[in-house]
C-alpha positions as CSV (number, residue, x, y, z in Angstrom):
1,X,-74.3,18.1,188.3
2,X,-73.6,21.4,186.2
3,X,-74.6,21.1,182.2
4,X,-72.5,23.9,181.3
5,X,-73.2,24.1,177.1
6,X,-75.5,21.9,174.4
7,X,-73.5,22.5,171.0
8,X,-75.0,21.2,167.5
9,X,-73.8,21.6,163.8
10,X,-73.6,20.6,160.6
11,X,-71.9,20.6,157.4
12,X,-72.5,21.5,153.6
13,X,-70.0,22.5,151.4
14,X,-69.1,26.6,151.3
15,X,-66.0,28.3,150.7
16,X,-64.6,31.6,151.8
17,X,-66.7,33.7,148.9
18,X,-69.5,32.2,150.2
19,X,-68.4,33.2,154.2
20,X,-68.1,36.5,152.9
21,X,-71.2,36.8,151.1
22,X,-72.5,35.8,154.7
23,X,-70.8,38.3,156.5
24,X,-72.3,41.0,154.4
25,X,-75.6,39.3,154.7
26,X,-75.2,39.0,158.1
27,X,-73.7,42.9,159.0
28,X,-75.6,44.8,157.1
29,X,-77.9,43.0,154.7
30,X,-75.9,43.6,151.7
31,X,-75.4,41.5,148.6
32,X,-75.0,41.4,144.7
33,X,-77.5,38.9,144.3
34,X,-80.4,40.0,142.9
35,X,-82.5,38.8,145.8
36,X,-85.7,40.2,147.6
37,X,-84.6,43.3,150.0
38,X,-87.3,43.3,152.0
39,X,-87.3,39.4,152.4
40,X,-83.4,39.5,153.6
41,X,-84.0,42.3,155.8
42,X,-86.9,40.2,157.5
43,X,-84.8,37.0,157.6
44,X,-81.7,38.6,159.6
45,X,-83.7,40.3,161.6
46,X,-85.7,37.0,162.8
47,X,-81.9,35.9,163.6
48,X,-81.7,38.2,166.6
49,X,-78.1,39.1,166.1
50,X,-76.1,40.6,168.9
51,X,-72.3,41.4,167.9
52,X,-70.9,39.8,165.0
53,X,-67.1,39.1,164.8
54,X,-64.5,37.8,161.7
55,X,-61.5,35.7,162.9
56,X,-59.4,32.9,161.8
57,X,-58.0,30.0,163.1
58,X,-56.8,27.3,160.5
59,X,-59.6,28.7,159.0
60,X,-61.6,31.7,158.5
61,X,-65.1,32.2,160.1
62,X,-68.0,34.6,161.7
63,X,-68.8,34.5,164.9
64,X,-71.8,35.7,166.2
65,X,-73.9,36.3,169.6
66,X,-77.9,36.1,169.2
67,X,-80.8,37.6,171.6
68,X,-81.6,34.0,172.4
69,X,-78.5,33.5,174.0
70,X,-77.4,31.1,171.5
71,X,-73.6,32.1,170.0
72,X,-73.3,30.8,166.4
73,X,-70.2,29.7,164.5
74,X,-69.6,29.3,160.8
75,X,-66.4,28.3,159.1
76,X,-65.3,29.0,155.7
77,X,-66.0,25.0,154.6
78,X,-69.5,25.2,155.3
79,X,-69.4,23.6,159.0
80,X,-72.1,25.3,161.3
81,X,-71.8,25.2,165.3
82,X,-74.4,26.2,167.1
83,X,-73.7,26.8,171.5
84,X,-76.5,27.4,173.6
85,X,-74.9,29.2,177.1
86,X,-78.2,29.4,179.2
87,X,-78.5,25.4,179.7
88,X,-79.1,23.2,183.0
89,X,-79.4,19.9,184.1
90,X,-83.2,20.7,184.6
91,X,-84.3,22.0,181.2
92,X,-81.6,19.9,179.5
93,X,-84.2,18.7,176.6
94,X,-86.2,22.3,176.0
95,X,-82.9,23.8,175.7
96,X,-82.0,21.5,173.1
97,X,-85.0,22.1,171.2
98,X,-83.9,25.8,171.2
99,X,-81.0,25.3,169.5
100,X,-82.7,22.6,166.7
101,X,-85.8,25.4,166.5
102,X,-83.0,28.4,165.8
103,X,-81.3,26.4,163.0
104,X,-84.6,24.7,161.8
105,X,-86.1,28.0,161.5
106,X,-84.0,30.8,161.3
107,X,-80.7,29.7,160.4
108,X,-81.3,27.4,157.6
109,X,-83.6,29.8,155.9
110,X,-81.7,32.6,155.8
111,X,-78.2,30.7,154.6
112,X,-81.0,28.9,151.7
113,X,-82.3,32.1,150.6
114,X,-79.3,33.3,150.6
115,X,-77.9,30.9,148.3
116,X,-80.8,30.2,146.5
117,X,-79.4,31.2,143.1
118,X,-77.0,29.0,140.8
119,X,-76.9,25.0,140.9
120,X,-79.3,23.4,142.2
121,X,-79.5,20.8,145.4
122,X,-81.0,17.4,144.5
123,X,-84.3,17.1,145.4
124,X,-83.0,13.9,146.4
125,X,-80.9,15.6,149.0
126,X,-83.0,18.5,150.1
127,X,-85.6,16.5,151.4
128,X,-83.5,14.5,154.0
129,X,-84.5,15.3,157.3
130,X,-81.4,17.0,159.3
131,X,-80.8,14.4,162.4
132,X,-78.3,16.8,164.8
133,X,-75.8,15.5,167.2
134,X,-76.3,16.9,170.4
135,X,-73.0,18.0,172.3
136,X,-73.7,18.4,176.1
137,X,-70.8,19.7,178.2
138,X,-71.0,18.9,181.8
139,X,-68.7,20.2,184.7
140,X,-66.7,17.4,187.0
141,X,-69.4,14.9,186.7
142,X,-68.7,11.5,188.1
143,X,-69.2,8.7,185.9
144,X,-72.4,7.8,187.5
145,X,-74.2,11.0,187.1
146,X,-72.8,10.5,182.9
147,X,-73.9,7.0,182.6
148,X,-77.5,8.4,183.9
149,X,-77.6,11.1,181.3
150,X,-77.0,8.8,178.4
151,X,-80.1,6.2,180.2
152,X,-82.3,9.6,179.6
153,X,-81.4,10.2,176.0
154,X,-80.5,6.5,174.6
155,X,-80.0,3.1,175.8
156,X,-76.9,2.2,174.1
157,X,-73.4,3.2,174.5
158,X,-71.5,3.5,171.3
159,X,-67.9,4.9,172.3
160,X,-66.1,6.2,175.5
161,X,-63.1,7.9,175.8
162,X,-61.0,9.2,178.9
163,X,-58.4,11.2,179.7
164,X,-56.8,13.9,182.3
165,X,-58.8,16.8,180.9
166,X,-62.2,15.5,179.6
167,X,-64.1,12.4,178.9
168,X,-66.3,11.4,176.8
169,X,-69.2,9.1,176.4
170,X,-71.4,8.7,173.1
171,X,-74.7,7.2,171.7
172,X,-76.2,7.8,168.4
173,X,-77.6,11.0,168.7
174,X,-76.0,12.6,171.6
175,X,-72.4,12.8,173.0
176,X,-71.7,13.9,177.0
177,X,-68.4,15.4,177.2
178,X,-67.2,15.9,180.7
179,X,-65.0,18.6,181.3
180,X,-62.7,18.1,184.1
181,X,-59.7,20.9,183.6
182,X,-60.0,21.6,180.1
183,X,-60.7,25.4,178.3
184,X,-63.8,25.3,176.6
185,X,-62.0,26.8,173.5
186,X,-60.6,23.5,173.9
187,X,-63.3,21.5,174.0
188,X,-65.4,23.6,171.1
189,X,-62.5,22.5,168.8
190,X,-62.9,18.6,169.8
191,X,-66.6,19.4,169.3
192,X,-66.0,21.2,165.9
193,X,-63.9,18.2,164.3
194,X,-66.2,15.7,165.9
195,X,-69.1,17.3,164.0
196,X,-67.2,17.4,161.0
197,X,-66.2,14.1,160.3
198,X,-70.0,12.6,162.0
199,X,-71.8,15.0,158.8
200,X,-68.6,14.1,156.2
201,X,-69.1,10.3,157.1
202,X,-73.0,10.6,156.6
203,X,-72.8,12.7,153.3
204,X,-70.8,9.9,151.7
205,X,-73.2,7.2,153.4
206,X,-76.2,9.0,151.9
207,X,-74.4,9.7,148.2
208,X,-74.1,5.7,148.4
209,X,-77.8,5.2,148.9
210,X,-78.6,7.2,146.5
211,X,-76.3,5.6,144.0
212,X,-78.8,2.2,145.1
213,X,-81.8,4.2,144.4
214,X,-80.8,5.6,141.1
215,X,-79.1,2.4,140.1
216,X,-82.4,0.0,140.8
217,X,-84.5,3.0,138.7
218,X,-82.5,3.1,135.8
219,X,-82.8,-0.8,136.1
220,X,-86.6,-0.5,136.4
221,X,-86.4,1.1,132.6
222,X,-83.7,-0.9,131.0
223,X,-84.8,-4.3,132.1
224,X,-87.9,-3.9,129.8
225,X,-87.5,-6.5,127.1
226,X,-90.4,-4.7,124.6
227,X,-92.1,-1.2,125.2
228,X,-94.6,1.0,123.3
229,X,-93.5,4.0,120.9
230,X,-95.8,6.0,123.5
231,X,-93.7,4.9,126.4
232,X,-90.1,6.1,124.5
233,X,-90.8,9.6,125.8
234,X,-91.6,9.4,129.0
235,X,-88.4,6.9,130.0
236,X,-86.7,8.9,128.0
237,X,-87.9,12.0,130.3
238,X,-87.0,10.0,133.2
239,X,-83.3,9.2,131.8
240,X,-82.9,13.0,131.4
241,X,-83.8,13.8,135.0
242,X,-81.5,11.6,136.1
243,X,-78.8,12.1,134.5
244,X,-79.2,15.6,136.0
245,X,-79.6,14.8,139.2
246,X,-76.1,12.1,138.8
247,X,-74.2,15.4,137.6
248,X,-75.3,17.3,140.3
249,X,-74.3,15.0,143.2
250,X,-71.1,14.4,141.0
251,X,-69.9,17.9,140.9
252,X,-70.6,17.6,145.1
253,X,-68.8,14.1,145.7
254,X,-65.3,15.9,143.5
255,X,-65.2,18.8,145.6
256,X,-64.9,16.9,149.1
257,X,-61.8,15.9,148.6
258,X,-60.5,19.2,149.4
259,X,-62.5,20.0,152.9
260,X,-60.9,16.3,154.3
261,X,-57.4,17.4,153.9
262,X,-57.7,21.0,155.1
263,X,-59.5,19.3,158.4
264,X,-56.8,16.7,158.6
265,X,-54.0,19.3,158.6
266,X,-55.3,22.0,160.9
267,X,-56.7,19.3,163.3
268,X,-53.3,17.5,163.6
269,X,-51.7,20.7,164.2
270,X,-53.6,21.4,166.8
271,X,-51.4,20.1,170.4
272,X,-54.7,20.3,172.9
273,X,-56.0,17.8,170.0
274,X,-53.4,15.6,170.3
275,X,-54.2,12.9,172.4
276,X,-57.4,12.8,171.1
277,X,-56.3,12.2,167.1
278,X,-53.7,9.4,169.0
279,X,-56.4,7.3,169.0
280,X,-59.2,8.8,166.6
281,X,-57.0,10.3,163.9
282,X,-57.1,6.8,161.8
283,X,-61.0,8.3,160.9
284,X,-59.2,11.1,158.3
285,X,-57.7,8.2,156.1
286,X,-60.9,6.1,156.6
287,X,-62.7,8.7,155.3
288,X,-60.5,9.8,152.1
289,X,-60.7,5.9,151.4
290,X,-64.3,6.2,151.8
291,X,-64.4,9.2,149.5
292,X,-62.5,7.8,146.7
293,X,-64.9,4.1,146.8
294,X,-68.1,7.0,146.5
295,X,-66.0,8.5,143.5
296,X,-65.5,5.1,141.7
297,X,-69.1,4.3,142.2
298,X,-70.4,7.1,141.2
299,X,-68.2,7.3,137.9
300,X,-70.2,3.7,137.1
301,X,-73.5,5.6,138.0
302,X,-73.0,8.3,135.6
303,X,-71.7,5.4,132.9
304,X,-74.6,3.6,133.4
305,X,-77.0,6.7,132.7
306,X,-75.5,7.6,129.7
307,X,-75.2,4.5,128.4
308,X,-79.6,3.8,129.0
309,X,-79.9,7.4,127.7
310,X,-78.0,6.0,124.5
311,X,-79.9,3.0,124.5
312,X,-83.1,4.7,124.4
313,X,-82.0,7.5,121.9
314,X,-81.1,4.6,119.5
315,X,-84.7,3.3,119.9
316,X,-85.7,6.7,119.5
317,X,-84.4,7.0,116.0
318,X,-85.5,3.8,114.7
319,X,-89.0,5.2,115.7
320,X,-88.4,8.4,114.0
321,X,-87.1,6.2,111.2
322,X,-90.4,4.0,110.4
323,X,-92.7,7.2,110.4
324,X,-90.5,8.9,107.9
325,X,-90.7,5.5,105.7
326,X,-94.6,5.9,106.5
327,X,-95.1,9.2,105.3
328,X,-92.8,8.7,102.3
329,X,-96.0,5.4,101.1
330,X,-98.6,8.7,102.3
331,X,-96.7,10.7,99.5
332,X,-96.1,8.4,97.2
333,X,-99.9,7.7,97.5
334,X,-100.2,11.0,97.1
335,X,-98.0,11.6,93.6
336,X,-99.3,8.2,92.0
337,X,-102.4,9.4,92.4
338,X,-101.9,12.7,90.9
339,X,-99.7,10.8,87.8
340,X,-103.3,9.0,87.3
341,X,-104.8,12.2,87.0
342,X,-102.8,14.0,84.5
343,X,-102.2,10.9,82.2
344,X,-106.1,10.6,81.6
345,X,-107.1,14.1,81.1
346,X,-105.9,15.7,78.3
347,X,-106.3,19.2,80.3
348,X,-107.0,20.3,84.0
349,X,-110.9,21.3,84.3
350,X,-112.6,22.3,87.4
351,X,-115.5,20.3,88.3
352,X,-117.7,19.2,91.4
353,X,-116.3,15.5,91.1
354,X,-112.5,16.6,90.9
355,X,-113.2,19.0,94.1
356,X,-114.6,15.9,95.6
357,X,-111.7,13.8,94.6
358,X,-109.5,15.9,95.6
359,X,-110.9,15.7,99.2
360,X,-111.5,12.2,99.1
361,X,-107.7,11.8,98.5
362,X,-106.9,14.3,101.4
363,X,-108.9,12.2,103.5
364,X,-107.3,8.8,102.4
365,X,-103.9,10.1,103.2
366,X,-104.8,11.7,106.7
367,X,-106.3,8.2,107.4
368,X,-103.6,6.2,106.3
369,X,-101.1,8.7,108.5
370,X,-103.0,8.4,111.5
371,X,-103.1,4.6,111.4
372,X,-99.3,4.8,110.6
373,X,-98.9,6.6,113.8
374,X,-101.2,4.6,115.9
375,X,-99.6,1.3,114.9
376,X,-96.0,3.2,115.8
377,X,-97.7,3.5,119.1
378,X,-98.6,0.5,120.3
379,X,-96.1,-1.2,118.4
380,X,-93.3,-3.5,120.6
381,X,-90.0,-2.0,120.5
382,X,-87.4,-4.4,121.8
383,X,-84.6,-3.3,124.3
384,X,-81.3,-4.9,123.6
385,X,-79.0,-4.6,126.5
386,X,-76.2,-6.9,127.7
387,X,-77.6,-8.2,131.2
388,X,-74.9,-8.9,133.9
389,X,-75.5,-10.3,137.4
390,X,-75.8,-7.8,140.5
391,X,-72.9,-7.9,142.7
392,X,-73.3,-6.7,146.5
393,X,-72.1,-2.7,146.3
């Protein structure tokens, strides 16, 4: 059996100003970013680029060959392929490791670097660990020799299609394409749209666990019936970060509808994808459902914030409130005392026992301040919220 290609990719949102500024980056090192020289210049060199080309089909990407004969593909949306030419049956796993080593560690930090100005990517999000789909193309394999690759790599078969000019048989991780009479261009683009909708699927699944997480956090500080002036702070701290990070995913989740339709058009205008979107094409308006239930849920995120931020600014302010009334008793301390003082001396003198008064009275008032203040700290601040009961998301 002949493995002919091992293809992986992945998606994160780009458009074509962002392609270009990749192009340059990639050509000749050049950007207006104020960014290290010396730092890009060592990062596209460790890319080993061969020739580099600019096309466009549906949409506009960069093609490029490497020294590591890996040919790498990446389209104006932000989808990545990576194709790895020098395969075989024998070295099927170190060649996939190839691949996942080029995009774990020269790809990806290049195109991070690169856009490592502007907004910011969740830490939520930057910390996931990138699970790749493997694609591995195989020439006129029977359906023995396939159902013995997929024993090697997992146990379970999740989907299997057939038809004329390739089948198909996937797990979790890895699909085996057998190519029978089809072009490879051919089967890239099946590959392309495959990888696509796997990484636009898992985006939405991961923005929906991250709505749980958030949720059951901003829970964790609202379902407090009393806390401590000295606690106001810091879940007001945690509010704030959260808020950011809701705003940032936000801004993500709104621009996805966009990439889903431009996929769904090209992809059903393409005739050698045909038979394949007869029976797979549903997964476009799946998806766009899928989309607009993150949207909705996400809206009720943001609400939620903003609503425990408001909560906790109103408790804030009552705060703020008692240790104004307290230093107004300090001061009034302060001016009765004084009153005293001019209504049984006939006229200011300076002596020892005024100095020491005068001190004495100084130290009263810091005294009574500082107790003020500690009481405000320890003191039980109740948190009125309307409690409902949790549905199943």
């Amino acid at each position: 059996m002949k493995i002919s290609n091992i293809f992986v990719g992945g998606w994160f949102q780009r458009t074509m100003l962002q392609l270009t500024e990749i192009y340059d980056f990639l050509r000749d090192t050049k950007t207006q970013l104020k960014l290290d020289s010396k730092k890009l210049e060592k990062l596209r060199a460790n890319l080993g680029i061969g020739s580099i080309e600019y096309g466009v089909y549906g949409e506009e990407f960069i093609e490029y060959t490497t020294i590591y004969d890996i040919k790498v593909k990446i389209f104006e949306d932000g989808l990545i392929i990576l194709n790895n030419t020098d395969v075989s049956y024998e070295t099927l796993f170190a060649d996939m490791d190839k691949l996942t080593e080029y995009y774990d560690n020269r790809l990806s930090p290049a195109i991070s670097y690169l856009f490592s100005l502007g907004a910011p990517v969740p830490k939520e999000l930057a910390n996931i660990e990138t699970i790749f789909p493997y694609f591995i193309v195989c020439d006129k394999a029977t359906k023995k020799q396939m159902s013995e690759l997929l024993a090697q790599t997992e146990k379970q078969k999740y989907f299997e299609f057939d038809n004329a000019k390739y089948d198909v048989i996937r797990g979790d991780k890895y699909y085996f394409i057998n190519n029978k009479k089809q072009s490879m261009d051919n089967i890239q683009r099946y590959i392309e749209e495959q990888i696509f909708i796997r990484e636009f699927k898992g985006q939405l699944h991961r923005y929906l666990n991250m709505h749980r997480i958030i949720w059951e956090k901003i829970d964790e500080v609202k379902e407090k019936t009393n806390i401590k002036g000295s606690e106001i702070v810091k879940f007001t701290t945690k509010l704030e970060g959260y808020a950011k990070t809701v705003n940032l995913i936000d801004g993500r989740i709104k621009q996805m509808g966009t990439y889903i339709g431009t996929r769904e058009k090209i992809a059903k205008s393409d005739a050698e994808l045909a038979e394949f979107l007869s029976i797979s094409g549903y997964r476009y308006e799946t998806l766009k459902d899928t989309l607009d239930y993150i949207k909705y849920l996400w809206d009720m995120t943001k609400s939620y914030v903003t609503s425990a931020q408001k909560l906790f600014n109103g408790i804030k302010s009552d705060v703020t409130s008692k240790s104004i009334d307290s230093l107004t008793i300090v001061t009034s301390m302060g001016a009765g005392a004084s009153i005293i003082g001019l209504l049984t001396e006939s006229a200011p003198t300076f002596t020892i026992f005024g100095v020491l008064y005068f001190f004495a009275l100084a130290l009263l008032g810091w005294g009574v301040t500082k107790i003020l203040s500690k009481i405000a700290h320890v003191a039980k601040y109740e948190v009125s919220d309307i409690e409902y009961e949790k549905n199943i998301k």
